[in-house]
C-alpha positions in Angstrom: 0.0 0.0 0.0 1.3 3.6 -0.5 1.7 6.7 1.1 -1.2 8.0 -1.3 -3.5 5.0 -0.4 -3.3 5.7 3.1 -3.8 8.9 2.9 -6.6 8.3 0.8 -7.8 5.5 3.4 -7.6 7.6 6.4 -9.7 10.3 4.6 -12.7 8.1 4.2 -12.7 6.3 7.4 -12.6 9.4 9.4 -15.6 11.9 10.5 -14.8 15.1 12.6 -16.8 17.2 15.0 -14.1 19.3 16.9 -14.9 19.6 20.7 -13.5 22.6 20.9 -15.9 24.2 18.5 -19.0 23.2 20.9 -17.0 25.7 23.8 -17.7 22.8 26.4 -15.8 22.3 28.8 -14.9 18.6 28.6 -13.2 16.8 31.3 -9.4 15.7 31.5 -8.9 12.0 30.7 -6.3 10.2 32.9 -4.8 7.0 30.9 -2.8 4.5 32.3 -1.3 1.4 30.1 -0.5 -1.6 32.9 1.7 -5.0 31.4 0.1 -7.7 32.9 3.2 -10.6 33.4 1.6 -14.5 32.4 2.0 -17.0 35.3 4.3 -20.0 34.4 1.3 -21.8 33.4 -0.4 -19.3 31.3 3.2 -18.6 29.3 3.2 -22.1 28.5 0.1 -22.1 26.5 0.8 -19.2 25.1 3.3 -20.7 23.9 1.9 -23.9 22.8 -0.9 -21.9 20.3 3.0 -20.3 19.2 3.7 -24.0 17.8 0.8 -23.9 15.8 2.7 -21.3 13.1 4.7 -24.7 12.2 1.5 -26.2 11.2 1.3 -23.8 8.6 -1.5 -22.5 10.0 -2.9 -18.9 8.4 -1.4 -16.2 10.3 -4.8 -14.4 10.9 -6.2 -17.3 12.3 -3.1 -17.8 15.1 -3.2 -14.1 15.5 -6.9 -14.3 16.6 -5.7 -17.6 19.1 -3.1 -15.6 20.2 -5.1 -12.8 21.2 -7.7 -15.2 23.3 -5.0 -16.5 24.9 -4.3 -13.5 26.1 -8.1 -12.5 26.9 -8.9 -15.8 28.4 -8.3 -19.7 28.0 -12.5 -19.9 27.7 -11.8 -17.3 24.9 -9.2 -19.7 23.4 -11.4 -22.9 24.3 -14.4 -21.6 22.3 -12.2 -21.1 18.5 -10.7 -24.3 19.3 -13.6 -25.6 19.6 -15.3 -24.5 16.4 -12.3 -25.2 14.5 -11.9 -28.6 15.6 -15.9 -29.2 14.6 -15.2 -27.5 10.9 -11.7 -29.9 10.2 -9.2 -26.5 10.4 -7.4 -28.5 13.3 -7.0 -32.0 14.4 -7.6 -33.8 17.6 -3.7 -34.2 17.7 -3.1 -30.7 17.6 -5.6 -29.7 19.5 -4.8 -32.3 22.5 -1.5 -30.4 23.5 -3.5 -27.2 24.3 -6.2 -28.7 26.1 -3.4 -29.8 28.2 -2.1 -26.4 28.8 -5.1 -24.9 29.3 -6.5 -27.0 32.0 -3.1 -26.4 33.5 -3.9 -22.7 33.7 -5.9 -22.3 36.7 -5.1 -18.7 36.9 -5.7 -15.6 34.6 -3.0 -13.0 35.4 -4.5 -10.1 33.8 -8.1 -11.2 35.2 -6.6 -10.6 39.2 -5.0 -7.7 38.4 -8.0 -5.7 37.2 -10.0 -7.6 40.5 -7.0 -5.3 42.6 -8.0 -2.5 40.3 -11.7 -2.7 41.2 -11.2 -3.4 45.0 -9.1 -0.8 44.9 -10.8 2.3 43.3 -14.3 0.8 44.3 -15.9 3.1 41.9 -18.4 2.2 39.0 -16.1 0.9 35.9 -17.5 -0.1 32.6 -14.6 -3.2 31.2 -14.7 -4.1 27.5 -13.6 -7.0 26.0 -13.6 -8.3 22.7 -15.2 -11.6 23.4 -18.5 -12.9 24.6 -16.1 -15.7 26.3 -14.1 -13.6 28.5 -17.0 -11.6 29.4 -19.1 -14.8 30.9 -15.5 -15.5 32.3 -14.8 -11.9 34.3 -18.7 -11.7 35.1 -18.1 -15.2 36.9 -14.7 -14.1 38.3 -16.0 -11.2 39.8 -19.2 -12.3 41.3 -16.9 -15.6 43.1 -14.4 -12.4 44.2 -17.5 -10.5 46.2 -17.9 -7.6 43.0 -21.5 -7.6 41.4 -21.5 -6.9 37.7 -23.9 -6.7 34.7 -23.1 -7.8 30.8 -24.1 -5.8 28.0 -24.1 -7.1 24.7 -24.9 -6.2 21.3 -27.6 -8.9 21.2 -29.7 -7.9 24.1 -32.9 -6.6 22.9 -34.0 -2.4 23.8 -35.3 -3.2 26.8 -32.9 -5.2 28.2 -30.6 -2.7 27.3 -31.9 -0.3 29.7 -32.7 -2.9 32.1 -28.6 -3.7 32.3 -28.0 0.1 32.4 -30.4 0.7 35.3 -28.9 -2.4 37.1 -25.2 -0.8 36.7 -26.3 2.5 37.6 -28.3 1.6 41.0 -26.8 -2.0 41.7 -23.7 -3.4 40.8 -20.4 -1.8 40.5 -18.9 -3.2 37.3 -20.7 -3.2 34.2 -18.8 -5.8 31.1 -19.4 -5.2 27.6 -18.5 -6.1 24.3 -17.9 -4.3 21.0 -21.2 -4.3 19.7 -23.0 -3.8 23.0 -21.2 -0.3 23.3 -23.1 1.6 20.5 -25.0 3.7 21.4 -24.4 3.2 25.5 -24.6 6.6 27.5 -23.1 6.3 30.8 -22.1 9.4 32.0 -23.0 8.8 36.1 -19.6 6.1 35.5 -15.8 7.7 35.0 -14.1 4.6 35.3 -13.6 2.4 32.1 -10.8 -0.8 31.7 -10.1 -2.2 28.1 -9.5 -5.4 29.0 -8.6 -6.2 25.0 -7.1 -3.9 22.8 -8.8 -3.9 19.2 -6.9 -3.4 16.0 -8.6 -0.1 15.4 -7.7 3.0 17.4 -10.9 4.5 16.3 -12.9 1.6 18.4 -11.2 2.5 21.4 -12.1 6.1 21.1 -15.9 5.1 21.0 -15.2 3.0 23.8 -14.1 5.7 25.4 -17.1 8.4 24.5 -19.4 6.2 26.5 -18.3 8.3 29.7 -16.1 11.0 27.9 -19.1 12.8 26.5 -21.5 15.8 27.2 -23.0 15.9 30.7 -19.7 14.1 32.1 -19.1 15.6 35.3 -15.7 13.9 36.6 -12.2 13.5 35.3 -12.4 10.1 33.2 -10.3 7.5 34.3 -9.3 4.7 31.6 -6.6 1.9 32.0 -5.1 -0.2 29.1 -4.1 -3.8 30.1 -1.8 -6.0 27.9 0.2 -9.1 28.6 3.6 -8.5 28.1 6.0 -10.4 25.8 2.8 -11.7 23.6 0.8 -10.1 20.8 -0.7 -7.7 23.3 2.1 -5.8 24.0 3.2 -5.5 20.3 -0.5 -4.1 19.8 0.5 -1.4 22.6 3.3 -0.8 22.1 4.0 -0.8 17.9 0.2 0.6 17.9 -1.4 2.4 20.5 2.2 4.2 22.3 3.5 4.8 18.6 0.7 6.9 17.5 0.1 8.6 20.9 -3.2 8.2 20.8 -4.1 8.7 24.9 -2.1 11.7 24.5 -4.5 13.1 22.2 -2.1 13.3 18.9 -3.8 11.6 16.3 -6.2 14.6 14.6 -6.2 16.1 18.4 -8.0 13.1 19.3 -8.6 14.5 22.9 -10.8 17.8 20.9 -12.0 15.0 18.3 -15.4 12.8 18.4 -14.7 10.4 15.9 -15.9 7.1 14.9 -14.9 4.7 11.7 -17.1 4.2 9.0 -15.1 1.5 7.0 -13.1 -1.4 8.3 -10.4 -0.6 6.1 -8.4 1.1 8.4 -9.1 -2.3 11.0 -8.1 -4.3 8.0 -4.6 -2.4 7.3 -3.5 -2.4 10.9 -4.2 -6.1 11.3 -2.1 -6.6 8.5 0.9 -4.5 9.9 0.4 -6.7 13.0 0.5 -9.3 11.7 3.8 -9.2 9.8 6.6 -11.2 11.3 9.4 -9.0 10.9 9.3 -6.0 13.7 10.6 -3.9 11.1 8.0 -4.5 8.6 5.7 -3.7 11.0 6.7 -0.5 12.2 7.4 0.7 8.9 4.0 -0.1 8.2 2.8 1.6 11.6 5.0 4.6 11.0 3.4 5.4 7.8 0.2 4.9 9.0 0.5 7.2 12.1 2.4 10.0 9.9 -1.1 10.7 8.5 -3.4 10.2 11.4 -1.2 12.7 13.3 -1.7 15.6 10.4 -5.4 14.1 10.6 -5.3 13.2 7.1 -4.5 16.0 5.8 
């Protein structure tokens, strides 16, 4: 792809309403990236789904088993699972890694944001990127004492509301997933947790208007968790600490509503990702970012 096709790409995937055009007074956002270190057991199934590359398996699909790993092993269990049922893997390969997992009795990054939440005991709104992880977390939570409600993009209206009453008057956590985001108002919450990092930087910043937004009366508090030495941390750190997003960089981000129209953008960043050479990557990264920071321009 060239210069002129991603500056053509980040034209059409972009819409802008400057904030600082409305005269609003919008509250400061306070973002903190945390690297989550693996226990012994969860590094050797992360490594394990690692072997499958010499299976010359197609690197989206061990990208995507990379990234459950590092959202959850009932995250992992679930692709496995399906892939198993439609021939893409054999019991023999597959065996290995049910090992591992049951072996993994523990999810590092899962405890940490349990300290987080005991912690700041304030209403926080966790996404994830997978309907596994968030049955997982909901049921980690409630065994840890911390009442929570899902949200999902498959919940009908009502229910909807129903879940967002519950959060606001009940329970202190609320989990949700891509999809169940649109559209979600939360502005009585400050507190949010991305549990998974997408590809896009533009889904993050939607994420994060569901408490940054008009009638937000408190500083917004957001933390980033990755798992270091895996997938996660080359998403944070090649992606996310590259482009400077949480400082507000990229087209002034922090003055900037924006949301992605196209997946595109998604498309070109998983590629860049997913390249095996570092250097690759970052070229690819760096190009990518020279544009977002002039906004397109």
């Amino acid at each position: 792809m060239s210069n002129d096709d991603i500056k053509t790409l980040v034209q059409h995937v972009m819409v802008r309403n400057r904030r600082a055009d409305t005269k609003i007074d919008w509250k400061k956002r306070n973002v903190e990236n945390y690297m989550v270190t693996f226990t012994n057991e969860e590094i050797d199934l992360y490594e394990e789904v690692k072997r499958l590359k010499d299976t010359n398996m197609h690197g989206l699909s061990l990208t995507t088993l990379l990234r459950e790993t590092c959202s959850s092993k009932q995250a992992l269990g679930v692709t496995l699972s399906n892939m198993l049922k439609k021939g893409f893997l054999s019991e023999e390969l597959v065996q290995p890694l049910i090992t591992k997992m049951q072996q993994a009795n523990r999810n590092a990054k899962a405890e940490h944001v349990l300290k987080q939440l005991h912690e700041s005991k304030e209403k926080t709104i966790i996404f994830t990127e997978y309907r596994a992880t968030q049955a997982y977390l909901q049921w980690f939570l409630q065994q840890n004492g911390i009442k929570s409600v899902p949200f999902r993009g498959g919940f009908k209206r009502s229910k909807k509301d129903w879940m967002r009453q519950l959060f606001r008057d009940y329970a202190q956590v609320m989990i949700a997933t891509e999809a169940g985001g649109e559209g979600l108002n939360l502005q009585f919450c400050h507190h949010m947790i991305n549990y998974d990092l997408p590809w896009n930087p533009m889904r993050v910043e939607q994420r994060i208007g569901r408490i940054h937004r008009l009638g937000q009366v408190h500083e917004v508090h957001i933390t980033n968790y990755a798992v270091g030495n895996t997938i996660e941390e080359r998403i944070l750190r090649l992606l996310y600490e590259k482009i400077e997003m949480f400082e507000g960089v990229i087209g002034h981000l922090d003055d900037i509503l924006e949301r992605s129209q196209s997946t595109k953008l998604e498309d070109y960043v998983q590629d860049a990702l997913s390249e095996d050479s570092e250097v690759i990557a970052q070229e690819k990264l760096q190009q990518l970012s020279t544009y977002m920071k002039k906004g397109g321009a």
